[in-house]
PDB file of N, CA, C and O in Angstrom:
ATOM      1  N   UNK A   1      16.915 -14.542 -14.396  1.00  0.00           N
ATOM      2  CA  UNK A   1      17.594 -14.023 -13.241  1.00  0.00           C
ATOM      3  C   UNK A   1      18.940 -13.492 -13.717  1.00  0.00           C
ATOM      4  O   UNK A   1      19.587 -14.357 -14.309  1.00  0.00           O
ATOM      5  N   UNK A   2      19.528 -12.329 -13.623  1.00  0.00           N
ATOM      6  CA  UNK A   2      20.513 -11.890 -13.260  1.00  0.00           C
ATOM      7  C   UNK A   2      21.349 -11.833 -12.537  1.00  0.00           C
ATOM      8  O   UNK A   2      21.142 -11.379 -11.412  1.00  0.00           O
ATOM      9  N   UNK A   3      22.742 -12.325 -12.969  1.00  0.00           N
ATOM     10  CA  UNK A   3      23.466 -12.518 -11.906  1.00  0.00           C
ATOM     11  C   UNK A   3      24.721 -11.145 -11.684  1.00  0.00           C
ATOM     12  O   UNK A   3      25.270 -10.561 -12.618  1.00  0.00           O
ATOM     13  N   UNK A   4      24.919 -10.908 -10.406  1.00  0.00           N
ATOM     14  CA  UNK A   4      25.928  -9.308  -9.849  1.00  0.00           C
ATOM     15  C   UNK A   4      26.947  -9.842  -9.919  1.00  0.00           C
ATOM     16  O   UNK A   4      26.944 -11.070  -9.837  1.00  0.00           O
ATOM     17  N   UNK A   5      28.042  -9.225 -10.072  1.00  0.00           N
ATOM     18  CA  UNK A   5      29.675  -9.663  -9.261  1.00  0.00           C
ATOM     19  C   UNK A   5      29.849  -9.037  -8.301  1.00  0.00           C
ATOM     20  O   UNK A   5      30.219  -7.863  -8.265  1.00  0.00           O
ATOM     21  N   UNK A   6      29.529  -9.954  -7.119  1.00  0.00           N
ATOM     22  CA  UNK A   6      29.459  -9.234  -5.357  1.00  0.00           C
ATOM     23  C   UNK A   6      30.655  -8.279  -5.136  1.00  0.00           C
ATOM     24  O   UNK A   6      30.958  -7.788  -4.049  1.00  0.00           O
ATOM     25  N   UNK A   7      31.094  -8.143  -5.942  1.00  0.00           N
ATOM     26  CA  UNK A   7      32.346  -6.655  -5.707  1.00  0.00           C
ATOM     27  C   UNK A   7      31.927  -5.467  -6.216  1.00  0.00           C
ATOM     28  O   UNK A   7      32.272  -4.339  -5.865  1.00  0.00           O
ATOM     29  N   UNK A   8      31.207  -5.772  -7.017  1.00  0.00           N
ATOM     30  CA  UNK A   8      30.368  -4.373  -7.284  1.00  0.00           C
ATOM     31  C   UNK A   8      29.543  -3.894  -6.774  1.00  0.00           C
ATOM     32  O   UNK A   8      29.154  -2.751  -7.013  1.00  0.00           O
ATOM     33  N   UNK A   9      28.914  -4.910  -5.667  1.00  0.00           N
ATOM     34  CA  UNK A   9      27.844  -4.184  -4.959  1.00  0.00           C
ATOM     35  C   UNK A   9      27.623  -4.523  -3.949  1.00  0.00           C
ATOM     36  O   UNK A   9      26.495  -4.218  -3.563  1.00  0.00           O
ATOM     37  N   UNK A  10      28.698  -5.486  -2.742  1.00  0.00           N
ATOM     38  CA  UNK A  10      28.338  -5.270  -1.843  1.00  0.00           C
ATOM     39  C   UNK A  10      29.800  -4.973  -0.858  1.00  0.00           C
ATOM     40  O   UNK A  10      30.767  -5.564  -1.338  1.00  0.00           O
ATOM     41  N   UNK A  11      30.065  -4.326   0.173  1.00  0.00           N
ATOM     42  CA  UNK A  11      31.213  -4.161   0.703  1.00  0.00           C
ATOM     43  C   UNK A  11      32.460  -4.973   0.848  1.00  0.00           C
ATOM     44  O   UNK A  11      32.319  -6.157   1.154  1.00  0.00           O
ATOM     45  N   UNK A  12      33.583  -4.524   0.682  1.00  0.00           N
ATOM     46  CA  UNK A  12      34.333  -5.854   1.043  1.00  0.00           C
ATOM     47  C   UNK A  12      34.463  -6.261   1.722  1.00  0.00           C
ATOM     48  O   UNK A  12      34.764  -7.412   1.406  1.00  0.00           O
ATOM     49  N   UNK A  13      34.460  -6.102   3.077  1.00  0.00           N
ATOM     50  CA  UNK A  13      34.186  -6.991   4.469  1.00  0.00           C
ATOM     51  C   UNK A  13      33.165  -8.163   4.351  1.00  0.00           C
ATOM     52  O   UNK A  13      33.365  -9.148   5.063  1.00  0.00           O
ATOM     53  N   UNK A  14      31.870  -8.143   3.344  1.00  0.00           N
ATOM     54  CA  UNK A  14      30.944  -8.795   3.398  1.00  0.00           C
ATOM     55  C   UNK A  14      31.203  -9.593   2.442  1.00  0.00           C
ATOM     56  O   UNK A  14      30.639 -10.684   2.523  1.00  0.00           O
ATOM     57  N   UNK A  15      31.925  -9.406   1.483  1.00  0.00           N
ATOM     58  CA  UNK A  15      32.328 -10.196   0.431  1.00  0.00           C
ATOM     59  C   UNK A  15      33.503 -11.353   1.045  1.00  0.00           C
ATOM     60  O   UNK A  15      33.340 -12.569   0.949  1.00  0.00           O
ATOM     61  N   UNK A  16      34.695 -10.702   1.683  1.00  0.00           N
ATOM     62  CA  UNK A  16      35.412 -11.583   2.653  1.00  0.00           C
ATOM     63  C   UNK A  16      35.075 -12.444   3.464  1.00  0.00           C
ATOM     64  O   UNK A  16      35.722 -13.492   3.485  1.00  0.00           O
ATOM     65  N   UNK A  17      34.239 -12.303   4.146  1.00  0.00           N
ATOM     66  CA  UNK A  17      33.059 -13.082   5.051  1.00  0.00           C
ATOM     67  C   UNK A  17      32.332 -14.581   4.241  1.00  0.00           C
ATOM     68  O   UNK A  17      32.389 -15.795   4.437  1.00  0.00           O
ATOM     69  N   UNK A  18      31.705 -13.727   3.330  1.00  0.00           N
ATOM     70  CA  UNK A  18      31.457 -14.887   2.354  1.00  0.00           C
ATOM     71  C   UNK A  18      32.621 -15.884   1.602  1.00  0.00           C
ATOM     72  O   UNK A  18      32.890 -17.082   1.688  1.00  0.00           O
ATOM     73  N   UNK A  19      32.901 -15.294   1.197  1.00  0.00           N
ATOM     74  CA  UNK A  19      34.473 -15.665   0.411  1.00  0.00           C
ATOM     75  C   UNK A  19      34.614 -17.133   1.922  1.00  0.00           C
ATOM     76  O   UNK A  19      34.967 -18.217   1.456  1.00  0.00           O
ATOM     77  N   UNK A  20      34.440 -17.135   3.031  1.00  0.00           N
ATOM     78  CA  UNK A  20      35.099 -18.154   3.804  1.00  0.00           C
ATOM     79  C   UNK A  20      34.383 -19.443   4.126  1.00  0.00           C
ATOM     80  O   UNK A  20      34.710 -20.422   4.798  1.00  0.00           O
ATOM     81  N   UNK A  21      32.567 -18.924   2.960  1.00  0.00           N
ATOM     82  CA  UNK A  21      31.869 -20.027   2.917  1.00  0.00           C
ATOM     83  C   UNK A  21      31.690 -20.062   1.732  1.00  0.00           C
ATOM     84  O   UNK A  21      30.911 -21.014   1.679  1.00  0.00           O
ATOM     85  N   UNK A  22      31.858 -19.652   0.450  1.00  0.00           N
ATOM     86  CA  UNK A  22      31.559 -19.942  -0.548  1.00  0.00           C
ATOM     87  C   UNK A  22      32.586 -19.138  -1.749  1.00  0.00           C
ATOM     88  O   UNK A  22      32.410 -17.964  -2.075  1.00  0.00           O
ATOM     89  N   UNK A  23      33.613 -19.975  -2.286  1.00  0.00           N
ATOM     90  CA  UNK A  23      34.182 -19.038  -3.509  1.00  0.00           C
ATOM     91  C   UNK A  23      34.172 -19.344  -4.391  1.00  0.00           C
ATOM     92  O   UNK A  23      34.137 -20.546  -4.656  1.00  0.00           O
ATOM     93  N   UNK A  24      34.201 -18.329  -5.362  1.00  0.00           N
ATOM     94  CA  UNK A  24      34.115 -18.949  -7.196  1.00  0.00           C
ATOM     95  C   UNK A  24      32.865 -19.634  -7.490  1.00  0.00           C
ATOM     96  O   UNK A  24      32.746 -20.408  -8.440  1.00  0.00           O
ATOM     97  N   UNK A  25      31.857 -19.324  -6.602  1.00  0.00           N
ATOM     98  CA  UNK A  25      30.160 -20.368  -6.908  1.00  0.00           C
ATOM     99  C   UNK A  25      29.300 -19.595  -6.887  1.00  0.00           C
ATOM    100  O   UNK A  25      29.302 -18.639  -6.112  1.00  0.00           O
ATOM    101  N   UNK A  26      28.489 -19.801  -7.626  1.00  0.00           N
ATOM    102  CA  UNK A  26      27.149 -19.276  -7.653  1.00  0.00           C
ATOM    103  C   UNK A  26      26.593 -19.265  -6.342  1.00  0.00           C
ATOM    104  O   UNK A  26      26.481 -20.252  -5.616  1.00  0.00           O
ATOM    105  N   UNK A  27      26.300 -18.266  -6.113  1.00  0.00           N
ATOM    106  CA  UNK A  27      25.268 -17.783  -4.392  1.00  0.00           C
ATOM    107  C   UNK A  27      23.799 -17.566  -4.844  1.00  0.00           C
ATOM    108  O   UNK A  27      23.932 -16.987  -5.923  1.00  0.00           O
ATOM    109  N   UNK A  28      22.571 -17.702  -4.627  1.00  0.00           N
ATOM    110  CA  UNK A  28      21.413 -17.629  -5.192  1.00  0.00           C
ATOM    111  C   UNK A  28      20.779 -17.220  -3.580  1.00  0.00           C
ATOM    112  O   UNK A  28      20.496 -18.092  -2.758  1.00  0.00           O
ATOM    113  N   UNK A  29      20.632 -15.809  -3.335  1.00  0.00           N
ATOM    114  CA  UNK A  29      19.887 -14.702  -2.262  1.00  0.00           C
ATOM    115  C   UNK A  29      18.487 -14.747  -2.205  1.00  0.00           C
ATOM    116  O   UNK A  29      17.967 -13.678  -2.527  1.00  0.00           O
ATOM    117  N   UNK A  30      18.032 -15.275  -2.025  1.00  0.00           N
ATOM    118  CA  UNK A  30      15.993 -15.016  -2.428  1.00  0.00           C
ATOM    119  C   UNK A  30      15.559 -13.898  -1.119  1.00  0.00           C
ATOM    120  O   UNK A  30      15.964 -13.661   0.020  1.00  0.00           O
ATOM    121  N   UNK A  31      14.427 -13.365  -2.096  1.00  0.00           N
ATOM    122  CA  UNK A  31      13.742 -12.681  -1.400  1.00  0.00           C
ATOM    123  C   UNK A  31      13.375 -12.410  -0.086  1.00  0.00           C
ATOM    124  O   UNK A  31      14.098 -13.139   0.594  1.00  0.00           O
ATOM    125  N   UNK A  32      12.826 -11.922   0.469  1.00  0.00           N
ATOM    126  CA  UNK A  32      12.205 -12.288   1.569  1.00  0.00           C
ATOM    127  C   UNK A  32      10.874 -12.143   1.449  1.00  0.00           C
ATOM    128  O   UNK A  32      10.344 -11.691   0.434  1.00  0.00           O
ATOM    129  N   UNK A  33      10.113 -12.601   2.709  1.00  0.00           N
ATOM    130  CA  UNK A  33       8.754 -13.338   2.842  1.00  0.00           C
ATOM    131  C   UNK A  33       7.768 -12.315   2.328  1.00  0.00           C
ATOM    132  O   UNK A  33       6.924 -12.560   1.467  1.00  0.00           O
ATOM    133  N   UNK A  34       7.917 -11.308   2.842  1.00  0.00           N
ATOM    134  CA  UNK A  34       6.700  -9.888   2.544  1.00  0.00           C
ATOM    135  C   UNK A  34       7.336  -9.326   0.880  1.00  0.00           C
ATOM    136  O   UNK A  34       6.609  -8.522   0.297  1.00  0.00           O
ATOM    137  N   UNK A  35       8.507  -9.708   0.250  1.00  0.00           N
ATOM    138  CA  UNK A  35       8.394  -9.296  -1.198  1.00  0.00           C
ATOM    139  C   UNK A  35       8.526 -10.449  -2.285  1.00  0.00           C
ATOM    140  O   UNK A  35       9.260 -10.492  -3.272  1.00  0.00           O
ATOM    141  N   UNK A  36       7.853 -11.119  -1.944  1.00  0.00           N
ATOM    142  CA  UNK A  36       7.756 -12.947  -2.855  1.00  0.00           C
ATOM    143  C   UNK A  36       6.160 -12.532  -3.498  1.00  0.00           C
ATOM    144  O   UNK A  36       5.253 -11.995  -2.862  1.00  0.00           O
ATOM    145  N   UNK A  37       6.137 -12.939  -4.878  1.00  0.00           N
ATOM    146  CA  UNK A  37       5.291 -12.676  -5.336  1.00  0.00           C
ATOM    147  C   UNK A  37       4.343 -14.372  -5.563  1.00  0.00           C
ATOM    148  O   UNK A  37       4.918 -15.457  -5.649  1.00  0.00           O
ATOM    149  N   UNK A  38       2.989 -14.190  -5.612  1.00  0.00           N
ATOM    150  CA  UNK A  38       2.536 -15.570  -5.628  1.00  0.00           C
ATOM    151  C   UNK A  38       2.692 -16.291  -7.279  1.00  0.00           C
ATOM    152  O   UNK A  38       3.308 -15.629  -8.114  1.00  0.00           O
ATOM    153  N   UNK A  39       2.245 -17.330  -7.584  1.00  0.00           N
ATOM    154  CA  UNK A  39       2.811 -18.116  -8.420  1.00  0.00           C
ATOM    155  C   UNK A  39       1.852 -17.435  -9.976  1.00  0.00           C
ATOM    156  O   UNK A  39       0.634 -17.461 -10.154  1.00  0.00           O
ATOM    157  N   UNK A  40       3.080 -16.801 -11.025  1.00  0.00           N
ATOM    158  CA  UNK A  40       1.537 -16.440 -12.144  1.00  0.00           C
ATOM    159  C   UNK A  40       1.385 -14.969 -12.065  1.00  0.00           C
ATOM    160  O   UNK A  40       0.785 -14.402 -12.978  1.00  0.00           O
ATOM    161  N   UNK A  41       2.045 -14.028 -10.690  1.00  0.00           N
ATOM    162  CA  UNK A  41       1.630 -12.602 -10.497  1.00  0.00           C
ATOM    163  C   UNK A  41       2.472 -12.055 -11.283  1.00  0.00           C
ATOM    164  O   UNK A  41       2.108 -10.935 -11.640  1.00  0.00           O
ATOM    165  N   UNK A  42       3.521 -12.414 -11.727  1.00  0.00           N
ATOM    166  CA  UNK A  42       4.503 -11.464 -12.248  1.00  0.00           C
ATOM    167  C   UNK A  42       4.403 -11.471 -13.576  1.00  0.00           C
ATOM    168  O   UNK A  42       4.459 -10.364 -14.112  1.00  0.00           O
ATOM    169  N   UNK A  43       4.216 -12.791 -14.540  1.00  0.00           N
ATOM    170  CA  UNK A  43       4.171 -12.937 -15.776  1.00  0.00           C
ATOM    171  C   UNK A  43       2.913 -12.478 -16.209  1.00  0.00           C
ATOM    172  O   UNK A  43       2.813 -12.042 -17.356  1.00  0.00           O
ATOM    173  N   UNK A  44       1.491 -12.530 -15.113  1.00  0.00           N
ATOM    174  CA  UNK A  44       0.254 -12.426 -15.620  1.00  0.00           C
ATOM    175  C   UNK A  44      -0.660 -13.647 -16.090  1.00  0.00           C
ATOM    176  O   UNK A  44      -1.855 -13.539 -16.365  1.00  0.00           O
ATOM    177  N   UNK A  45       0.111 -14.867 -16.144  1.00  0.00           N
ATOM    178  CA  UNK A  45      -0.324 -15.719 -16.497  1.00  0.00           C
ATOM    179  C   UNK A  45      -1.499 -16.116 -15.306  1.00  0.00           C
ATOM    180  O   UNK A  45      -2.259 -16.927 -15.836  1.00  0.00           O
ATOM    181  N   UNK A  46      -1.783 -15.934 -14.369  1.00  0.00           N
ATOM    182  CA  UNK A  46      -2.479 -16.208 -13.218  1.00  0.00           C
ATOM    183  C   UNK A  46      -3.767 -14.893 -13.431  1.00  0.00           C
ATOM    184  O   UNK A  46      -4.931 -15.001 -13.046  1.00  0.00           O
ATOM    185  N   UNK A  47      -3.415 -14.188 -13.849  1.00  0.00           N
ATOM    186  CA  UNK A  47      -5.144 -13.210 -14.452  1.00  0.00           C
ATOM    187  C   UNK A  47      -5.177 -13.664 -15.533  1.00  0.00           C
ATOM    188  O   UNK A  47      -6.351 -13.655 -15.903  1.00  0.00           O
ATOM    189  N   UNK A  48      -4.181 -14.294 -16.690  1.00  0.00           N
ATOM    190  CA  UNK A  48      -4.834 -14.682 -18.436  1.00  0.00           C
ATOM    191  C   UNK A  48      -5.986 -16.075 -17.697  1.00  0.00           C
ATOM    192  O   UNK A  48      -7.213 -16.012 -17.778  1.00  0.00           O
ATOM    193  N   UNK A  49      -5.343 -17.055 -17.124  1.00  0.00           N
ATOM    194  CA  UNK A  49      -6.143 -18.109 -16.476  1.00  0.00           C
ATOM    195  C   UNK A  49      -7.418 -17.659 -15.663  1.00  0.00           C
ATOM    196  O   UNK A  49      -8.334 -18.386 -16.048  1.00  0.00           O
ATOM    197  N   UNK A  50      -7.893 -16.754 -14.679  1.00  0.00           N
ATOM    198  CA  UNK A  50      -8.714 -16.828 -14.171  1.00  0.00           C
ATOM    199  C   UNK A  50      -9.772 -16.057 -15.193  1.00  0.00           C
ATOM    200  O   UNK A  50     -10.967 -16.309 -15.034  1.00  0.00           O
ATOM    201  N   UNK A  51      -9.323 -14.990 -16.390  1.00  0.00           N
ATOM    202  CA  UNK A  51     -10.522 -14.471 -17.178  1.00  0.00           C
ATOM    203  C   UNK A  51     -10.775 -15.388 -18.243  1.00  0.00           C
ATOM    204  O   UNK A  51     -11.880 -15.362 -18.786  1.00  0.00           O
ATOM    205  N   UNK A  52      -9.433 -16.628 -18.814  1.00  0.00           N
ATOM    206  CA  UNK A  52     -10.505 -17.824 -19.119  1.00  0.00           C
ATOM    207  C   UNK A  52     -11.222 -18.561 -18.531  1.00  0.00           C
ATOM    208  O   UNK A  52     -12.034 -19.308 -19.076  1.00  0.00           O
ATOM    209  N   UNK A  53     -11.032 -18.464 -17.323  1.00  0.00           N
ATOM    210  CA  UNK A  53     -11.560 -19.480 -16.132  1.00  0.00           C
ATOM    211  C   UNK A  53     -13.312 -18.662 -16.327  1.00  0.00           C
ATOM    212  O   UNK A  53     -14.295 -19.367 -16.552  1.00  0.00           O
ATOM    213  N   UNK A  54     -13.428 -16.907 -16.172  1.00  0.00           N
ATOM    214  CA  UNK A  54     -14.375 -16.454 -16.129  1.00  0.00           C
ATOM    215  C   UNK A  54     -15.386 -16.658 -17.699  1.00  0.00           C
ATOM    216  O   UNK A  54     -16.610 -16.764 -17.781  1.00  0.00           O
ATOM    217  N   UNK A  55     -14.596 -16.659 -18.554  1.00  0.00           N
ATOM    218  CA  UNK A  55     -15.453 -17.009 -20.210  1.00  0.00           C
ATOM    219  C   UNK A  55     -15.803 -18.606 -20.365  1.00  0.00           C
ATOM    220  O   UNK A  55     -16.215 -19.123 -21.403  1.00  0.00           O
ATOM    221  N   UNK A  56     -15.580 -19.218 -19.247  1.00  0.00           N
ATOM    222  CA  UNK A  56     -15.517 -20.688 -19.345  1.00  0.00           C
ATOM    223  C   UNK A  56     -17.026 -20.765 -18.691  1.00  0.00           C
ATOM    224  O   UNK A  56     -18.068 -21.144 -19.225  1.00  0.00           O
ATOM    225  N   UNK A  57     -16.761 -20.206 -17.154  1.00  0.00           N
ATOM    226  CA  UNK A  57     -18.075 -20.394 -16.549  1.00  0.00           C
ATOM    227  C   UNK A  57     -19.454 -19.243 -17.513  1.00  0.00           C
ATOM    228  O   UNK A  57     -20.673 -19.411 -17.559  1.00  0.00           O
ATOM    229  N   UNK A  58     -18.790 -18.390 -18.005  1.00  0.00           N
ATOM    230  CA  UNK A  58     -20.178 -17.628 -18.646  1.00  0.00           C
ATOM    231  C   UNK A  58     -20.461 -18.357 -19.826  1.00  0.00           C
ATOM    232  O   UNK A  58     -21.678 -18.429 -19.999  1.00  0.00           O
ATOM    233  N   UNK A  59     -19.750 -18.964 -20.766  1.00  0.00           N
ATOM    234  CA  UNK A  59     -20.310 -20.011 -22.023  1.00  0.00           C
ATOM    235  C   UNK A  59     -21.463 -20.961 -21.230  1.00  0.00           C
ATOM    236  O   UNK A  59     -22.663 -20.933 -21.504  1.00  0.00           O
ATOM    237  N   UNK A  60     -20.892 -21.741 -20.269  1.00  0.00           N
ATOM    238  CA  UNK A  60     -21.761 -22.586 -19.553  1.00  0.00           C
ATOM    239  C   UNK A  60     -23.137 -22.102 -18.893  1.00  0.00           C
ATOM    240  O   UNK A  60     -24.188 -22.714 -19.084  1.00  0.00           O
ATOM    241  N   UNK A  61     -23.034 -20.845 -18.026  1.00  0.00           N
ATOM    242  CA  UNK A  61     -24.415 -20.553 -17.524  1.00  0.00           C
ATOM    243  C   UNK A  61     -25.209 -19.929 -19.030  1.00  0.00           C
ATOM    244  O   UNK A  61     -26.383 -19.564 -18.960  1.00  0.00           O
ATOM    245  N   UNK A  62     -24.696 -19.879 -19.920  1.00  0.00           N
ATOM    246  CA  UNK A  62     -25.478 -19.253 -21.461  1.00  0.00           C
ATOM    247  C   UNK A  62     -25.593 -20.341 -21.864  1.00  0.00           C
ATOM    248  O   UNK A  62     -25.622 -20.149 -23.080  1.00  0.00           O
ATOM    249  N   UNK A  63     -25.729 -21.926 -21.631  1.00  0.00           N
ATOM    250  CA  UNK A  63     -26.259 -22.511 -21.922  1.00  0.00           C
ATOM    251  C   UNK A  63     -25.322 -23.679 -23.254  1.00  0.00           C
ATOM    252  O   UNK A  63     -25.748 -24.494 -24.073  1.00  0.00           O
ATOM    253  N   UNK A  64     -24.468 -23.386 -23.030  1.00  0.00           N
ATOM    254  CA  UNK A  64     -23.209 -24.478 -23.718  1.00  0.00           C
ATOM    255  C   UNK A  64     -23.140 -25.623 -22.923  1.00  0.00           C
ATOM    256  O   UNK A  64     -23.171 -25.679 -21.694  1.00  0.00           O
ATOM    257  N   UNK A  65     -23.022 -26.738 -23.915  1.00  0.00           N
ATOM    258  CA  UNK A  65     -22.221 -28.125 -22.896  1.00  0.00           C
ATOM    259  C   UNK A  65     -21.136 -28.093 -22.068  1.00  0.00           C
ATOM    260  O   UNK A  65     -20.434 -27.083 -22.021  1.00  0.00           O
ATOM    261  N   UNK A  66     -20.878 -29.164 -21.335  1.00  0.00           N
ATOM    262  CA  UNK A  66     -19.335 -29.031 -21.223  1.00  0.00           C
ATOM    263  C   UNK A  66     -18.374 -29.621 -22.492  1.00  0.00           C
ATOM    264  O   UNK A  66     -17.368 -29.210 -23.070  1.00  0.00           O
ATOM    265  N   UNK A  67     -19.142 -30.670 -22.589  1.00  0.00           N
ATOM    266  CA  UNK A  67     -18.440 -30.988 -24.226  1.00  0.00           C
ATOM    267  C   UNK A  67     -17.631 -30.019 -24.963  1.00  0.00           C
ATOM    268  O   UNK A  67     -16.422 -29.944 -25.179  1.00  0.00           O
ATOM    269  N   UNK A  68     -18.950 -29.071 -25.391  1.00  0.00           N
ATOM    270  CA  UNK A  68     -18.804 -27.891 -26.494  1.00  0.00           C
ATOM    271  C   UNK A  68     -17.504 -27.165 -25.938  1.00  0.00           C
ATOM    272  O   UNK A  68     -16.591 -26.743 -26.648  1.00  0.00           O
ATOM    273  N   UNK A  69     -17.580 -27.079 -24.339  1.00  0.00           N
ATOM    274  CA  UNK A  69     -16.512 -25.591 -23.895  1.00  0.00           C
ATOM    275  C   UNK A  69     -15.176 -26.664 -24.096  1.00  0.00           C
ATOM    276  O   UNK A  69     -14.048 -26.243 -24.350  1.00  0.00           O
ATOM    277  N   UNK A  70     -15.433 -27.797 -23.973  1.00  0.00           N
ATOM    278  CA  UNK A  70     -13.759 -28.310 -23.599  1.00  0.00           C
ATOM    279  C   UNK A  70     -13.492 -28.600 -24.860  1.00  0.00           C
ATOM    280  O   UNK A  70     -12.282 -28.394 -24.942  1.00  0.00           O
ATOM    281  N   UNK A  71     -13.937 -29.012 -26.074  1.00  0.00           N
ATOM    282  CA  UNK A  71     -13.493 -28.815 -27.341  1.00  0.00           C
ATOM    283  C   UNK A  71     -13.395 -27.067 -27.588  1.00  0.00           C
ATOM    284  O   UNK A  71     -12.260 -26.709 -27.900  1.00  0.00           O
ATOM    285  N   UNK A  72     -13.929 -26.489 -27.536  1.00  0.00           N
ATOM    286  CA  UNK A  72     -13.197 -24.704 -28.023  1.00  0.00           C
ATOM    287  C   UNK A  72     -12.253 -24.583 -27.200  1.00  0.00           C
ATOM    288  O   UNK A  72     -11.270 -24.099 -27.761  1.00  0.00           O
ATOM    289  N   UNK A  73     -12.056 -24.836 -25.924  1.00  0.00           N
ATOM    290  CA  UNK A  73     -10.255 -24.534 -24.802  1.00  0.00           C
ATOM    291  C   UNK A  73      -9.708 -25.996 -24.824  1.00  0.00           C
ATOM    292  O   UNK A  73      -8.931 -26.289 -23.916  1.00  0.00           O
ATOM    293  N   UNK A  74      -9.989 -26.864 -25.666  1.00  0.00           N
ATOM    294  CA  UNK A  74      -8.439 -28.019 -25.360  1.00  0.00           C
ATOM    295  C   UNK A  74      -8.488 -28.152 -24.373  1.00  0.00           C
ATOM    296  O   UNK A  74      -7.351 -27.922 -23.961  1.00  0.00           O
ATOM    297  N   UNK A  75      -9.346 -28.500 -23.266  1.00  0.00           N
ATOM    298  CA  UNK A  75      -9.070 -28.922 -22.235  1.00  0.00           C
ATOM    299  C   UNK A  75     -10.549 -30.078 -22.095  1.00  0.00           C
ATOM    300  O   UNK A  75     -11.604 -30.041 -22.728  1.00  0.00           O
ATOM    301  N   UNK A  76     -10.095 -31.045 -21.011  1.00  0.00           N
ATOM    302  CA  UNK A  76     -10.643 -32.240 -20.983  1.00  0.00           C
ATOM    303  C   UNK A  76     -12.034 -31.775 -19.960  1.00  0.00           C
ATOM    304  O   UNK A  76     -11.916 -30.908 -19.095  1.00  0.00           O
ATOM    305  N   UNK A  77     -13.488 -32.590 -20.256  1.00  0.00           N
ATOM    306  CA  UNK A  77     -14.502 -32.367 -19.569  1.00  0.00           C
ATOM    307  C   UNK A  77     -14.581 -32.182 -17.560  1.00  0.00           C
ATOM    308  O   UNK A  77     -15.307 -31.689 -16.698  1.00  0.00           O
ATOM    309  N   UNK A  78     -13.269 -32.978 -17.696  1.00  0.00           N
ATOM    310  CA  UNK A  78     -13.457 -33.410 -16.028  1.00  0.00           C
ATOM    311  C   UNK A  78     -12.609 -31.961 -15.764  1.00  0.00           C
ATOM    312  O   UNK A  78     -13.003 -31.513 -14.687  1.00  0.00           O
ATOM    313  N   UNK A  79     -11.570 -31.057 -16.373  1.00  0.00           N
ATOM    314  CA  UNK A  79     -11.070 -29.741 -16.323  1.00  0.00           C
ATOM    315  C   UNK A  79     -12.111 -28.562 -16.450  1.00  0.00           C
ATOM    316  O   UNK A  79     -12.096 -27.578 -15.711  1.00  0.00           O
ATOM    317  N   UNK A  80     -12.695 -28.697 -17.108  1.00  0.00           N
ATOM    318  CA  UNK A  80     -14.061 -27.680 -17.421  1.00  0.00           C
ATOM    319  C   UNK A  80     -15.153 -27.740 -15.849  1.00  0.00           C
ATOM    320  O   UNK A  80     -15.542 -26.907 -15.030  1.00  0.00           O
ATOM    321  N   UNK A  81     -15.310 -29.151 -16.046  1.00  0.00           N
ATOM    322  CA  UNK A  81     -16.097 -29.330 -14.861  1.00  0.00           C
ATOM    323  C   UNK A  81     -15.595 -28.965 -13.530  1.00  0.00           C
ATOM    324  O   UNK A  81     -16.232 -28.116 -12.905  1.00  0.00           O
ATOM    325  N   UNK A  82     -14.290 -29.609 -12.884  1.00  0.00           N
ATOM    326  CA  UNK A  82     -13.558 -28.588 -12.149  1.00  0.00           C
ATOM    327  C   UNK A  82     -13.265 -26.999 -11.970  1.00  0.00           C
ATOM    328  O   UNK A  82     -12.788 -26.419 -10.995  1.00  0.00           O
ATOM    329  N   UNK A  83     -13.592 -26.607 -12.912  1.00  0.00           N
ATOM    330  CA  UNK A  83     -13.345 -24.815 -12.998  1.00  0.00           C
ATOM    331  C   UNK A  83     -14.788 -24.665 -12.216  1.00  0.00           C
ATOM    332  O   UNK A  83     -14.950 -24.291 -11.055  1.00  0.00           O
ATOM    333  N   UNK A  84     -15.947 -25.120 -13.320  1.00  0.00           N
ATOM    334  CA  UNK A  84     -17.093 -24.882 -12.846  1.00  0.00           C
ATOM    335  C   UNK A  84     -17.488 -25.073 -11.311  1.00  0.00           C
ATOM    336  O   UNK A  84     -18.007 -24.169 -10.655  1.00  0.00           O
ATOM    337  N   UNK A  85     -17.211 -26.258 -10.835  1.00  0.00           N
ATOM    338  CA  UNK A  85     -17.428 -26.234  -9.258  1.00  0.00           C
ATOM    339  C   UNK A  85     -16.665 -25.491  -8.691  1.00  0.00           C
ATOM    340  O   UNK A  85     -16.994 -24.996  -7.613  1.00  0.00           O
ATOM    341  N   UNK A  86     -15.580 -25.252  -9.210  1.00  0.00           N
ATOM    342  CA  UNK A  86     -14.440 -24.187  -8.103  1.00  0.00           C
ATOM    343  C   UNK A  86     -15.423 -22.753  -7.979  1.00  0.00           C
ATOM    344  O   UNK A  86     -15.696 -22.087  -6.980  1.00  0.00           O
ATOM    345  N   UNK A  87     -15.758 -22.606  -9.167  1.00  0.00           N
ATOM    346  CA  UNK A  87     -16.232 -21.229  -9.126  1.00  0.00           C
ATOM    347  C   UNK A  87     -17.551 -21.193  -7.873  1.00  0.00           C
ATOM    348  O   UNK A  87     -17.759 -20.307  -7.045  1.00  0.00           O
ATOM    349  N   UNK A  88     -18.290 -22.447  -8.085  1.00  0.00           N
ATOM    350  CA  UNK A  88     -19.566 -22.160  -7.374  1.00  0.00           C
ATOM    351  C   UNK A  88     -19.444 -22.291  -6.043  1.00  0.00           C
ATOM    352  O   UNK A  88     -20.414 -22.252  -5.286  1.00  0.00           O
ATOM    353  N   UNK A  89     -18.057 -22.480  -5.608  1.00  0.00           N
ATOM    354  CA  UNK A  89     -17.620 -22.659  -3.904  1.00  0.00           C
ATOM    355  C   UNK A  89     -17.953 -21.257  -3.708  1.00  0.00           C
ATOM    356  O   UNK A  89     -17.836 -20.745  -2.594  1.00  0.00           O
TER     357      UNK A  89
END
């Protein structure tokens, strides 16, 4: 996150205003509701997870253990097995 110096960018009336609830402190503005991105959308990490999520369930319907898949992804049988039922909801 980047932080502005509210004198550069927002009016001084609005800066004064503030100034009478908050000075010399960090202010932290969030988004609003319709431009919040969900958790994973921005970095990508939330599509790297669901196309392992997708090579997880295709090892398995080709006929792999769960054993086998959770030793090649480091992840524990009862995690493998969870992907798998999520998917078949």
């Amino acid at each position: 996150m980047k932080y502005e110096n509210a004198n550069n960018i927002l009016p001084s009336h609005i800066v004064e205003i503030l100034q009478e609830y908050i000075e010399g402190k960090y202010l932290y503005i969030p988004k609003k509701d319709n431009n919040k991105k969900s958790w994973g959308e921005e970095s990508g990490f939330k599509k790297e997870l669901n196309n392992r999520n997708i090579e997880i369930i295709n090892e398995y319907n080709n006929g792999k253990t769960v054993k086998e898949i959770s030793e090649n992804y480091y992840l524990t049988e009862h995690s493998i097995r969870r992907i798998i039922r999520n998917h078949n909801k």
